[in-house]
C-alpha positions in Angstrom: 3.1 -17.8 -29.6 3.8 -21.6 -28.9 5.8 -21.9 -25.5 5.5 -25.7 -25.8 8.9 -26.3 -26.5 10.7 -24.2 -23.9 12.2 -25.3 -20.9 10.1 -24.2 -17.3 12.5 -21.9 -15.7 13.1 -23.2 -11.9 10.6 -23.7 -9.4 10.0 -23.7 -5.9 7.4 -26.8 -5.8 7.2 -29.2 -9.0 4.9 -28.9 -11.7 3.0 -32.1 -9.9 3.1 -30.3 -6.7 1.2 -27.8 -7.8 -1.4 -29.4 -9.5 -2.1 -31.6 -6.2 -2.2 -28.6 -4.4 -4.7 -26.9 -6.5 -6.9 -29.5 -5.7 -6.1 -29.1 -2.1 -6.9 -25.2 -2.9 -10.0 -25.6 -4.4 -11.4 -27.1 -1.2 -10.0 -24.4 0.7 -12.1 -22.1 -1.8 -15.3 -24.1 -0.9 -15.1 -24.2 2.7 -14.1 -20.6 3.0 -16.9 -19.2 0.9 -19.3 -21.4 3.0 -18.4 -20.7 6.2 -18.9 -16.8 5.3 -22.1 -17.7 3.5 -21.0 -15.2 0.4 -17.5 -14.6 -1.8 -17.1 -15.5 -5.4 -16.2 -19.3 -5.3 -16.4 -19.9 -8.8 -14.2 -17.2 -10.4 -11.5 -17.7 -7.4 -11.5 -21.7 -9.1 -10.4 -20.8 -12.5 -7.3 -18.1 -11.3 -6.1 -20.3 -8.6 -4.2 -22.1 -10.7 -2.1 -18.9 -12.0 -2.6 -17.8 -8.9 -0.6 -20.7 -7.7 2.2 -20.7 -10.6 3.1 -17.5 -10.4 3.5 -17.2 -6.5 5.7 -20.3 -7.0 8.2 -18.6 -9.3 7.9 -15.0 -8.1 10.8 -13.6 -6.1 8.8 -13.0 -3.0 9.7 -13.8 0.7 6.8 -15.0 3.5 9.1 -14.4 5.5 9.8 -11.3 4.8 6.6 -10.6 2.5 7.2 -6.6 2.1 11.2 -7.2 1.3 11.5 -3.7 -1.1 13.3 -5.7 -3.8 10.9 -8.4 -3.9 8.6 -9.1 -7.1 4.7 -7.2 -6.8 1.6 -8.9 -7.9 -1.7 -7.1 -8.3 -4.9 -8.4 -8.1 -7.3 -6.5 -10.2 -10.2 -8.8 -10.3 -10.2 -8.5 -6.1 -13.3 -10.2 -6.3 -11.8 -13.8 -6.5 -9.5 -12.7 -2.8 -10.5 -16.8 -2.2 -8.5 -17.7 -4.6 -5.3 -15.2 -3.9 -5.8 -15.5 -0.1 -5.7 -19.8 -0.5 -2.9 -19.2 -2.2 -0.9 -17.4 -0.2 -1.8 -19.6 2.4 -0.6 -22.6 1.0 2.8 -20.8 -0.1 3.3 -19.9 3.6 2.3 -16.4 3.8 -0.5 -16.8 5.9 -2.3 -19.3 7.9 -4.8 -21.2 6.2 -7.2 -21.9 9.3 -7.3 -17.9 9.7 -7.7 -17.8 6.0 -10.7 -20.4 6.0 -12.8 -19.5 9.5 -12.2 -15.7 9.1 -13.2 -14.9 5.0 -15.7 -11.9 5.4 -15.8 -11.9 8.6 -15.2 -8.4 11.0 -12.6 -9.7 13.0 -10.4 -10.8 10.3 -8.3 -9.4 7.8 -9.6 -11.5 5.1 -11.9 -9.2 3.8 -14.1 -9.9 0.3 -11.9 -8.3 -1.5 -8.2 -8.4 -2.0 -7.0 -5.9 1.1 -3.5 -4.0 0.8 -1.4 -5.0 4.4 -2.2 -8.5 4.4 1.0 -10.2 3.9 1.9 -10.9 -0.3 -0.9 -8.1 -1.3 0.5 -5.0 -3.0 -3.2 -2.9 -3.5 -6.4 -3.5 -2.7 -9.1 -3.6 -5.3 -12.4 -4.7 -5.9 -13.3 -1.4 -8.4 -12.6 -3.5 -11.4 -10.7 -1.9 -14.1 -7.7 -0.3 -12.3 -5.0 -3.0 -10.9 -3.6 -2.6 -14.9 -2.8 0.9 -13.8 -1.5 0.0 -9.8 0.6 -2.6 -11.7 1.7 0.2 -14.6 3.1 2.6 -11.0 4.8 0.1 -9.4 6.7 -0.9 -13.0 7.5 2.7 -13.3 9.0 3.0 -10.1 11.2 -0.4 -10.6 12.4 1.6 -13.5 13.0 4.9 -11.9 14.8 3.4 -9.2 17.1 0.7 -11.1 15.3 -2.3 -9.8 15.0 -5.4 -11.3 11.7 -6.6 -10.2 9.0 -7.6 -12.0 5.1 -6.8 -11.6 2.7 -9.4 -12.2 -1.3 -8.6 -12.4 -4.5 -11.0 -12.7 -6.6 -9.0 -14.5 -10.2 -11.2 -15.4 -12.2 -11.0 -18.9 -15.1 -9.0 -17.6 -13.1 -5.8 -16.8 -11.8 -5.7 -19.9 -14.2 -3.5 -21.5 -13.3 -1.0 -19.0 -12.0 2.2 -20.8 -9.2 2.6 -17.9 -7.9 -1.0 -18.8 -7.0 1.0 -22.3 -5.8 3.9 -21.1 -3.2 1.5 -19.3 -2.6 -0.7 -21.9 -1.1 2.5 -23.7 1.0 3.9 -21.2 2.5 0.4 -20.6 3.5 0.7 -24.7 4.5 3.8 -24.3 7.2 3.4 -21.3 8.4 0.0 -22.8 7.2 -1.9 -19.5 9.1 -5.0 -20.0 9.1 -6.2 -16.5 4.8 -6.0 -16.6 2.9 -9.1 -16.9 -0.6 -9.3 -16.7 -2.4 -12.9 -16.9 -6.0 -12.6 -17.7 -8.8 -15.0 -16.7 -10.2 -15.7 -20.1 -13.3 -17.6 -18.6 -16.4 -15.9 -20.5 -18.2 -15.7 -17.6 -19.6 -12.9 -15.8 -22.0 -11.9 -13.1 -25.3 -11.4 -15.8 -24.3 -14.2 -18.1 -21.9 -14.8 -20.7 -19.2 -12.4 -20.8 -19.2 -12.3 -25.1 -23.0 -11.7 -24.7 -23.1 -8.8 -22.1 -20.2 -6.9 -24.1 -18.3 -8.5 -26.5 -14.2 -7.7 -26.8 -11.9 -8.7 -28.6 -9.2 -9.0 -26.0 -6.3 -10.6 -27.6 -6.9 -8.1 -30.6 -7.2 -5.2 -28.4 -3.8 -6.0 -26.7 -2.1 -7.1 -29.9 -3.1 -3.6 -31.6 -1.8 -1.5 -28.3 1.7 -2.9 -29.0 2.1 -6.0 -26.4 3.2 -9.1 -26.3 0.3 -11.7 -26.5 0.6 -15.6 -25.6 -2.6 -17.7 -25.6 -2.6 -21.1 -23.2 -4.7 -23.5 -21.6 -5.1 -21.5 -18.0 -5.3 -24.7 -16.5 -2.4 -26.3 -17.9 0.7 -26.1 -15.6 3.2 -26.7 -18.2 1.6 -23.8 -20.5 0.9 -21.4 -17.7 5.0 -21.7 -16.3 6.3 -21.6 -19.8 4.2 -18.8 -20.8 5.4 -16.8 -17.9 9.6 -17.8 -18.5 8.8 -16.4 -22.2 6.6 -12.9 -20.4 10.1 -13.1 -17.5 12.6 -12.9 -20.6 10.9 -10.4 -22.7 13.0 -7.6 -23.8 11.1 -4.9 -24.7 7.6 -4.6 -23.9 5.0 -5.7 -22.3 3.6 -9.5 -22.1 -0.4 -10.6 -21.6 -1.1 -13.8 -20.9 -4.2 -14.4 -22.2 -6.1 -17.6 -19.9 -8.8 -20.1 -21.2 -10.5 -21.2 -18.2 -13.6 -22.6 -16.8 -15.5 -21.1 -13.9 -15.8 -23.0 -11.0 -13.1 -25.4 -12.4 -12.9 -29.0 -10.7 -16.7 -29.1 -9.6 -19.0 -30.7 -12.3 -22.0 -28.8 -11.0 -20.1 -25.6 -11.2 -18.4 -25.4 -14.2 -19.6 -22.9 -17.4 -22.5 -22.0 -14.3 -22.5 -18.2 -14.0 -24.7 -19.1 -10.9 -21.6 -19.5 -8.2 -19.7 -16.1 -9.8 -20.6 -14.6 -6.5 -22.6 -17.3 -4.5 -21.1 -19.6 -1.9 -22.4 -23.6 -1.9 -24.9 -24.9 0.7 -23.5 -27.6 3.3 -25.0 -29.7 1.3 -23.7 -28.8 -2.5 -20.1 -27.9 -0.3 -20.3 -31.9 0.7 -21.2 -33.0 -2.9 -18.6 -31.0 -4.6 -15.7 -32.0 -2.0 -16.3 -35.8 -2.4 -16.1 -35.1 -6.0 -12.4 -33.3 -5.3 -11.5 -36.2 -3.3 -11.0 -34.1 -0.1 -12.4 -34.3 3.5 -15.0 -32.6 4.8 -14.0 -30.5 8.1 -16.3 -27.7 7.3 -17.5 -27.8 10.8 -14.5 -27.1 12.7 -13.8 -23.5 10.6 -17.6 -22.7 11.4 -17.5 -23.4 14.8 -13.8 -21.8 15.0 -15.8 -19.0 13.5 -18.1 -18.3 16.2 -15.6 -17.7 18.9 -13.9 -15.1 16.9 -13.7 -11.5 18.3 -15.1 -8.7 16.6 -12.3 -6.7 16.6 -8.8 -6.6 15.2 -5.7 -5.0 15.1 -5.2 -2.6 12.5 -3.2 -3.5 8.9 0.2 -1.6 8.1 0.9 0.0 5.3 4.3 -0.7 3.9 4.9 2.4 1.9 8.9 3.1 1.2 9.7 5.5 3.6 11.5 8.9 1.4 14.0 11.4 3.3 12.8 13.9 1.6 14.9 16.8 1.6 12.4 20.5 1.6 15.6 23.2 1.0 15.1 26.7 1.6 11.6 28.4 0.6 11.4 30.9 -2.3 10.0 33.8 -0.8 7.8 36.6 -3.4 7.5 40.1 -2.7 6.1 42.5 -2.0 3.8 44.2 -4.9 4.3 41.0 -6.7 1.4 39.3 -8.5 2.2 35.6 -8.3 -0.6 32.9 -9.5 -0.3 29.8 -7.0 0.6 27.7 -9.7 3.6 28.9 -10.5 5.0 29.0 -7.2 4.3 25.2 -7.5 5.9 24.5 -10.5 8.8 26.6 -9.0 8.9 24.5 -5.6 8.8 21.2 -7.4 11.3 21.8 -9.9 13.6 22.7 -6.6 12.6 19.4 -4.7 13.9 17.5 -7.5 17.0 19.3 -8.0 17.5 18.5 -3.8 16.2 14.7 -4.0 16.6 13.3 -7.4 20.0 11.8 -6.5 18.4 10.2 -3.2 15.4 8.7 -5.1 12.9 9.3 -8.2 10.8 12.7 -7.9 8.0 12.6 -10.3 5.7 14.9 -11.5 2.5 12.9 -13.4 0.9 14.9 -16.4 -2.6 14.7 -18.4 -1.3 16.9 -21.6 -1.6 20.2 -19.2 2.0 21.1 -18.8 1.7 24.8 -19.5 -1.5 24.9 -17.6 0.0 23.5 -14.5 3.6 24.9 -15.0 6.1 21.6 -14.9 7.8 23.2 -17.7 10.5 23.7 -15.4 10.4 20.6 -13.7 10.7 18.5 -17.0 13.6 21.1 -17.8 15.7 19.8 -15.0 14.0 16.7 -14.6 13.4 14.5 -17.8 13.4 11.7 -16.1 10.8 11.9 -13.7 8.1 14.2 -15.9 5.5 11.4 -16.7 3.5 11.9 -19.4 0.3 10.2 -19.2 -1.9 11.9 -22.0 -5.3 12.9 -21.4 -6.1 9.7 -18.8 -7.4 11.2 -15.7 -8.0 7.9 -14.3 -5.2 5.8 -15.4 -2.6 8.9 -14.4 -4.3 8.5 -10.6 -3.9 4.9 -10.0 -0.5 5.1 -11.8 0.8 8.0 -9.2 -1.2 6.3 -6.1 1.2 3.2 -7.4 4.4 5.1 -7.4 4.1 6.6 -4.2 4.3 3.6 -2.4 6.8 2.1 -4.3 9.9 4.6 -3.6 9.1 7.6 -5.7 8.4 10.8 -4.3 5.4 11.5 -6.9 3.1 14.2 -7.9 0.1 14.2 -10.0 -0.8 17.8 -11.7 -4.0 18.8 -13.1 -7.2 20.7 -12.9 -9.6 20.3 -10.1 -12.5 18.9 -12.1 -10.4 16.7 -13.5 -7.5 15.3 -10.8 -10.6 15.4 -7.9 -14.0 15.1 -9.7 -13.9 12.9 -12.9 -10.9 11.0 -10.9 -12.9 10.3 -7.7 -13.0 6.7 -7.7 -9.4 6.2 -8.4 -9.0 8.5 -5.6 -10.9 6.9 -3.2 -8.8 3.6 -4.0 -5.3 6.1 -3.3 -7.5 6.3 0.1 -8.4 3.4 1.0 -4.7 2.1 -0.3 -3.1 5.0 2.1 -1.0 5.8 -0.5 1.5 9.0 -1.0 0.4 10.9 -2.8 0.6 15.0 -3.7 -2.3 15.8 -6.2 -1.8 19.0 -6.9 -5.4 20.6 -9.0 -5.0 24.0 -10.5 -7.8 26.0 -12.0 -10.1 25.5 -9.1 -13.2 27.8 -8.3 -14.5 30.4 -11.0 -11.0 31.6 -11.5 -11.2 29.5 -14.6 -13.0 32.1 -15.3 -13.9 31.8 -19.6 -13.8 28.0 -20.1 -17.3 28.2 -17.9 -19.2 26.0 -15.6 -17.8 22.5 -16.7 -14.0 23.6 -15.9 -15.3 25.5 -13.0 -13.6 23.0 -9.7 -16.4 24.5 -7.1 -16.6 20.9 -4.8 -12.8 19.5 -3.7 -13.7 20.4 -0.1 -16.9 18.5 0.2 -14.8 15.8 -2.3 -11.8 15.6 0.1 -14.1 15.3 3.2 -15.2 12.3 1.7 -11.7 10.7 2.0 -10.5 9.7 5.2 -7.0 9.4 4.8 -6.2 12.5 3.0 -5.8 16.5 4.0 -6.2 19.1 2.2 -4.2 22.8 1.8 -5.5 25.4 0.1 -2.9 28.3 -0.1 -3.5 31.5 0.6 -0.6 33.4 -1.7 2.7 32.5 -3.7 4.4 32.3 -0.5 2.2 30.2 1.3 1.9 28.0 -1.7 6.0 27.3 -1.9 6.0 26.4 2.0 2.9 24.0 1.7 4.3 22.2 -1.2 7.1 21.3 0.4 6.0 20.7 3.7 3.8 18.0 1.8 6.4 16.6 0.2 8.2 15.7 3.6 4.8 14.3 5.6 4.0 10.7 4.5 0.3 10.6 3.4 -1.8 11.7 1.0 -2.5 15.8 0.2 -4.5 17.2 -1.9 -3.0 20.7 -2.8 -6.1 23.2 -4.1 -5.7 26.8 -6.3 -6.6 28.6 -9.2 -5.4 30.0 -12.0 -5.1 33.8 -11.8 -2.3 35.7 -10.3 -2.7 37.0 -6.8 -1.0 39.9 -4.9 1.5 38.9 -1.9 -0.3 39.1 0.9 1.1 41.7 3.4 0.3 42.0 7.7 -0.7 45.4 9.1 2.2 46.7 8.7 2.8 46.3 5.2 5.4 43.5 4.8 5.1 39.9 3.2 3.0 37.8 5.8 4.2 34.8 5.0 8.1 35.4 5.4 11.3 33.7 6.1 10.1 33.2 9.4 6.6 31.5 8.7 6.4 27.9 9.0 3.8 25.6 7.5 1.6 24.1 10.4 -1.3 22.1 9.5 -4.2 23.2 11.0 -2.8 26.8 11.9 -5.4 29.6 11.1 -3.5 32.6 9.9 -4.4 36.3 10.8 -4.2 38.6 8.3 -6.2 41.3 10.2 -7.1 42.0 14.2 -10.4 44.1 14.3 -13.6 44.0 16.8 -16.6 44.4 14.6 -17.2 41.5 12.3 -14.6 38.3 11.0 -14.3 37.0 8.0 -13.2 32.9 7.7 -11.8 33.1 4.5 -8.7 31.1 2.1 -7.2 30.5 -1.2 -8.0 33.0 -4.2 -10.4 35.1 -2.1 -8.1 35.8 0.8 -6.8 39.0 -0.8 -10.3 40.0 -1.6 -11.2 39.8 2.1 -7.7 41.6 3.1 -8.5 44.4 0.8 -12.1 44.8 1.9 -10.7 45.0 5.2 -8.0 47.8 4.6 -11.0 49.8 3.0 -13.4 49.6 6.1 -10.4 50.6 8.3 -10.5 53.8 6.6 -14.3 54.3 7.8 -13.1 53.1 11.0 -14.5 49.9 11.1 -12.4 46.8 12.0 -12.8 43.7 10.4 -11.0 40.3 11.5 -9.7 38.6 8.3 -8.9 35.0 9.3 -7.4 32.6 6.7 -7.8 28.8 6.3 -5.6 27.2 4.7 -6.8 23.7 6.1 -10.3 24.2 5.7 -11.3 20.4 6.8 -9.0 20.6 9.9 -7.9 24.0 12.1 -7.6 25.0 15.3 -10.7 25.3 17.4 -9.0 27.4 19.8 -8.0 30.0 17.7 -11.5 29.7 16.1 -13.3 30.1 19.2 -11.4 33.4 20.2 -12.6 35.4 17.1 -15.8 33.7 16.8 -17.3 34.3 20.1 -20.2 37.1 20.1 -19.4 38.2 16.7 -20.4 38.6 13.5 -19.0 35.7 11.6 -18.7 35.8 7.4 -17.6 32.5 5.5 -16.0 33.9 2.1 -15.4 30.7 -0.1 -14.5 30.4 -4.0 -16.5 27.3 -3.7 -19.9 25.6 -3.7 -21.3 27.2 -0.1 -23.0 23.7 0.9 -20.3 21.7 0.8 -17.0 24.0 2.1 -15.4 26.1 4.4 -18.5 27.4 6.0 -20.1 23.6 6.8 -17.0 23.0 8.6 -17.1 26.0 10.6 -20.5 26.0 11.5 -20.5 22.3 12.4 -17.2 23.0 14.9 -18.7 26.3 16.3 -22.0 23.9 17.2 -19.8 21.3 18.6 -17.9 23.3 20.9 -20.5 25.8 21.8 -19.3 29.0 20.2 -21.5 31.5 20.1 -21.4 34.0 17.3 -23.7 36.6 17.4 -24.7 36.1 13.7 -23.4 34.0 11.2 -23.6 33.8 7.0 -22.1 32.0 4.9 -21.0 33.6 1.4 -20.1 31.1 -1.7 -21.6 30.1 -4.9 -24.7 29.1 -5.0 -25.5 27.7 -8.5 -23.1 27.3 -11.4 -20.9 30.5 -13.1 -21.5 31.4 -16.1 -17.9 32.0 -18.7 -17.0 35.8 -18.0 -13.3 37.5 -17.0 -12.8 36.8 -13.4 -13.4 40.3 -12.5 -17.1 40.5 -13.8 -17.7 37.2 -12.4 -16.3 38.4 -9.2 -19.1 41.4 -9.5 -22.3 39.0 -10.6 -21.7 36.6 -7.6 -20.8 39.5 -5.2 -17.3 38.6 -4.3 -15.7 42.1 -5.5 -14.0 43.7 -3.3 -17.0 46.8 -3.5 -19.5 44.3 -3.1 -18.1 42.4 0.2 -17.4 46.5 1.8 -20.7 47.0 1.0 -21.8 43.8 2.3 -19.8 43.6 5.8 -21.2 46.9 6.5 -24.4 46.1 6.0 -24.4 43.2 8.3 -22.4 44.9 11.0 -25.4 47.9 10.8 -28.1 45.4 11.2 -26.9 43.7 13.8 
């Protein structure tokens, strides 16, 4: 497209200013990048200039930088954070002495890579491949919620081979994302080498065959870059790229075409070279020395998530002698919290082609609007609901375990580190996938979840518990993660025979519940197996022998005082649908250690190696998990010790 003939829609500074101050800029690039004696100068030098343009004509605020109406850019190459930081220095977000003695430093907040809560940064990144898919949420959202703002995201030629980049590229097409503009950094240059000679793609062809809007320009030519973007601002349909010619470590004669300074800061003496060639003082000195008196500490980054009333109505209650699979007790809850918000703000349920599977049948039924979906794109579908959550929509992402926790883990990690809001909801987890074997089998979310330090973990223990979890996750900011299987389960019923988890239970993270009082041996237990343990429990009552069935529906955080009364001089069993190094039973034994319980014997029971396809029930009986097989087991222990 030739934007040479259309007229630069209004702007903050002049088209002069800004060319003067990316000279200024690329200084500031330098002499940050020296002082921290690492960064990626030379990439930061040939955005800064779109960097620079589009902060100029954006509708944000520095003085009000997290306004909810104001426009969100994404930085998805974070690598070049020089470049975005100098730029939102120079546009008055932050200060540019902070910005230039602080780069990578502990006590700042400038870290290496672009870092969500510093003022005018929407996500952090630095995992190339996913801002596309941050940007792709927070256009959603704008849509869901009848905003007008637009999402811009710097996106770099060397991620472009990344399958996720596709997968976005799609989903963009496919929700006519008209307020989306990505600019890409089209400077052939990448850590190795040559970008064309490490993997070759055909960018502009790739974008142009997914259905967007493709404009070619000089990347460092003002006038091209402003006019592109009032052409990208007024599209009507779909989605623009802006597709950059650039050259790495623009401005610097020694640095340009170099893939050397991708990620290596300039000696003092190359720094003094290169700013006498820019024209610009050298005051390296005073940020070095500014530097060394810096503490090593610093106060901790907010995280400007849109806050939802969220509204949890009145729990659906199963019962008793109902057979209820957990899953459909979600789809059930959801498909109420829509009903009760959807007026208030967008609730969204985000799908990889598993509707049935993960029962938001009903939810699409009385919410079209906010079923999303995504297609089979694990990793696009988790950045894209991390996105929304923090951008006003109350959003959920359904799908199995293996594929929403372990194929997804990095996107998940970024949702972390991001402290997002997000509900991922995995189904199918543990053997109770039963037939589609070992690769479907989700036998590691614990030990995955513990890795994550911003995000708990339920794992219901019925129907009933399921509804009441759901919803109290809904109304908690943060991220959950929401664990259960496929199969149905019975209600689970106290001593006395009625529904445990009644009108009057209330969801408390951390509570243990007790399903059984007895003095002989106690089972730790939750999820799918928690009626196994129950039942195995009612049958030893019947010899006379009392077993304490305890379950956890928090297995990475509980109470240690309700642990340590029915763990003290006992026989303590772990009974886990889940790989046994890496779940309940680590957890517990590390706590009992800590706080100087004292079983008098402890085992843990889980899998121990991969399950082979088979009917729940026979797998149940080859791994010992029946309920036969755990009577025949708890008596055995409670006989030999």
């Amino acid at each position: 497209m030739n934007v040479n003939s259309l007229e630069v829609y209004s702007l903050k500074k002049s088209l002069k200013e800004l060319k003067n101050l990316s000279v200024i800029a690329r200084g500031d690039i330098l002499k940050m990048t020296t002082v921290a004696n690492s960064g990626h100068p030379a990439g930061s030098m040939s955005s800064i200039d779109m960097f620079l343009s589009v902060l100029n004509r954006a509708n944000i605020f520095p003085d009000d930088p997290f306004n909810p109406d104001r426009d969100r850019i994404v930085v998805s190459h974070g690598h070049t954070s020089p470049g975005f930081y100098v730029a939102l220095a120079r546009m008055g977000f932050v200060d540019i002495e902070e910005v230039i003695s602080g780069f990578r430093y502990a006590g700042s907040i400038f870290e290496g890579h672009v870092t969500r809560g510093i003022p005018g940064v929407e996500w952090s990144t630095g995992n190339l491949g996913q801002g596309l898919s941050a940007g792709i949420g927070m256009a959603l959202a704008a849509k869901k919620r009848g905003k007008d703002y637009r999402v811009y995201v710097f996106s770099s030629d060397g991620e472009s081979s990344k399958g996720q980049i596709a997968e976005a590229r799609r989903t963009a097409i496919k929700e006519g994302l008209n307020n989306l503009i990505v600019l890409l950094d089209y400077n052939d240059i990448q850590i190795s080498g040559r970008a064309r000679d490490i993997l070759s793609v055909n960018i502009v062809g790739e974008y142009e065959a997914a259905g967007w809007n493709v404009i070619e320009i000089d990347g460092h030519n003002f006038d091209q870059i402003n006019k592109a973007l009032e052409v990208a601002e007024n599209e009507p349909l779909r989605p623009t790229v802006i597709v950059a010619k650039t050259i790495i470590g623009k401005g610097v004669s020694f640095m340009e075409n170099t893939p050397t300074y991708h990620g290596k800061a300039l000696t003092k003496e190359q720094l003094s070279k290169a700013l006498e060639e820019l024209g610009l003082e050298n005051d390296v000195e005073k940020y070095i020395e500014k530097r060394k008196n810096m503490a090593l500490t610093r106060d901790k980054l907010s995280y400007p998530n849109i806050e939802l009333n969220v509204e949890t109505g009145q729990p659906i209650v199963y019962g008793k002698g109902e057979k209820v699979a957990n899953r459909n007790a979600f789809g059930n809850a959801i498909a109420d919290l829509a009903k009760l918000n959807m007026e208030n703000f967008p609730v969204v349920a985000i799908d990889c082609d598993l509707k049935p599977s993960v029962n938001l049948e009903k939810f699409e039924k009385v919410n079209p609007e906010g079923y999303i979906q995504i297609g089979i794109e694990e990793h696009n579908a988790a950045t894209i609901g991390g996105a929304l959550s923090v951008s006003g929509a109350l959003t959920f992402f359904a799908d199995f375990g293996v594929f929403g926790l372990d194929e997804a883990f990095n996107q998940q990690r970024l949702n972390d580190i991001n402290h997002t809001n997000l509900k991922t909801v995995v189904t199918h987890c543990g053997i109770d996938v039963g037939e589609d074997g070992k690769t479907h089998h989700e036998v590691n979310y614990i030990g995955i979840v513990r890795s994550l330090y911003h995000t708990k973990l339920i794992v219901p223990c019925d129907a009933n518990q399921t509804d009441k979890a759901i919803r109290y996750a809904a109304k908690v900011p943060g991220n959950f993660v929401i664990a259960m299987g496929r199969s149905n389960l019975p209600i689970l019923l106290d001593e006395e025979g009625n529904v445990y988890y009644n009108n009057d239970y209330n969801f408390e993270y951390g509570k243990l519940d007790v399903f059984r009082k007895g003095r002989d041996l106690t089972v730790f237990t939750y999820g799918s197996f928690a009626h196994l343990a129950v039942e195995a429990a009612d049958k030893l009552k019947e010899e006379d022998i009392h077993i304490t069935v305890i379950g956890v529906p928090t297995p990475l955080d509980f109470d240690l005082t309700q642990v340590k009364e029915y763990v003290d001089n006992t026989i303590v069993l772990t009974l886990e649908d889940h790989n046994v190094e890496n779940g309940l039973s680590n957890e517990l034994s590390k706590a009992m250690i800590k706080n100087s319980m004292k079983p008098s014997y402890f085992e843990p029971m889980g899998l121990k190696e991969y399950a082979p396809s088979g009917t729940i029930k026979d797998l149940l009986r080859v791994h010992g998990f029946d309920v036969e097989s755990l009577v025949k087991k708890m008596k055995g222990l409670i006989e030999s010790k």
